[in-house]
C-alpha positions in Angstrom: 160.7 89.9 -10.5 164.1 88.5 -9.7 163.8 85.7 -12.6 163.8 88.5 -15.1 166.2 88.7 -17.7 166.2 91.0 -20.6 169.1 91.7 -23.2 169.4 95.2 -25.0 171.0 96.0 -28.2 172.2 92.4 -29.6 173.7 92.3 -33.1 174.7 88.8 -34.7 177.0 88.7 -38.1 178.7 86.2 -39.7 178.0 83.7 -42.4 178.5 80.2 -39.8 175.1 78.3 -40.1 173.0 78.4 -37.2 172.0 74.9 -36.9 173.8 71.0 -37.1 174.7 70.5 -40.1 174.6 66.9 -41.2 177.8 64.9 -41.7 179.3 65.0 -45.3 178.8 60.1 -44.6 178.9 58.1 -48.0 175.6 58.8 -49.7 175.5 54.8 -51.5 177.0 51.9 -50.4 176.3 48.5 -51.9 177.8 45.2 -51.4 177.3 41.9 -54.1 177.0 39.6 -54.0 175.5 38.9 -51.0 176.0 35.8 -50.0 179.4 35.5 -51.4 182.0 32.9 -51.8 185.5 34.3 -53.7 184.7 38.0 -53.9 182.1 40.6 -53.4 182.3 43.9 -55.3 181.6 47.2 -53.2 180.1 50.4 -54.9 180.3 53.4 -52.9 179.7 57.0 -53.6 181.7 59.8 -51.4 180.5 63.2 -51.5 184.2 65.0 -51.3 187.5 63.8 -51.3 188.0 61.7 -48.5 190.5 59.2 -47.1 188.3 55.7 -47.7 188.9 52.7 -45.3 187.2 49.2 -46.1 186.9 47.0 -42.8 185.7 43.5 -42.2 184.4 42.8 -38.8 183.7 38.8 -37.7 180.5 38.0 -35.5 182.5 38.6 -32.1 183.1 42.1 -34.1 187.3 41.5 -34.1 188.8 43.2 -37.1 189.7 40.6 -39.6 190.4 42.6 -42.4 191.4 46.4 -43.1 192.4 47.9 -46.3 193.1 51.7 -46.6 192.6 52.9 -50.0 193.8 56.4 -49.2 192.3 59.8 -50.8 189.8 58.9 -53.3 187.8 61.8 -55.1 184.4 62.6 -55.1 182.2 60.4 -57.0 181.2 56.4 -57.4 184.1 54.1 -56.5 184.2 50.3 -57.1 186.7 48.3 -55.3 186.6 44.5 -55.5 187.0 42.4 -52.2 189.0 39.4 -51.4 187.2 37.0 -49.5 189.0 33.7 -50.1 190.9 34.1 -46.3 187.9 34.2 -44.7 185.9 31.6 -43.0 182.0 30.7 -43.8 180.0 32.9 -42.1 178.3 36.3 -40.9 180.4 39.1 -41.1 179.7 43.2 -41.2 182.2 45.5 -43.8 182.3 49.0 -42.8 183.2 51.4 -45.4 184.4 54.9 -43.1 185.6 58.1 -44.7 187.1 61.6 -42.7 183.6 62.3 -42.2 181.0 59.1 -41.8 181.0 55.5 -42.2 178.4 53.1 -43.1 177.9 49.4 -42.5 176.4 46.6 -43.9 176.2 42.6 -43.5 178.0 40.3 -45.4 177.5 36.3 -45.5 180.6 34.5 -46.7 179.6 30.6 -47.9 
């Protein structure tokens, strides 16, 4: 048969997993309050040490707002959000890390 194919003698080594491995993203993320007026309090958790960046995204999804918070260790984080420069409405914070980000919805009154 001419669609045969056969291998002889094949030896695999190494300790590399064979699979996709998931991506190390923030495990929590929580934003309050929610609708907010002066200030909204994140809590995040990282799983390793990680370069954190919090982003604030209008409706039209321009960046507004950006604030790098540089390497933060594993573990929960708090970091406490401005929000007297921006105007009522619907916005989405995005809280990205070397290796994931998550989003979420945030309603400014």
């Amino acid at each position: 048969d001419d669609n045969l194919i056969s291998f002889d003698d094949v030896m695999i080594r190494g300790t590399l997993p064979l699979g996709v491995a998931e991506q190390n993203k923030p495990t929590y993320f929580n934003l309050n309050p929610n609708p907010a007026t002066l200030a909204a309090t994140i809590s995040y958790a990282i799983v390793t040490e990680t370069v954190v960046v919090i982003s604030i995204y209008d409706i039209a999804g321009k960046l507004v707002s950006s604030e790098n918070l540089g390497v933060q260790s594993e573990g929960h984080h708090i970091n406490i959000m401005n929000l007297t420069s921006l105007a009522k409405g619907f916005y989405t914070v995005s809280l990205e890390t070397n290796t994931g980000k998550k989003v979420t919805k945030l309603v400014v009154q």
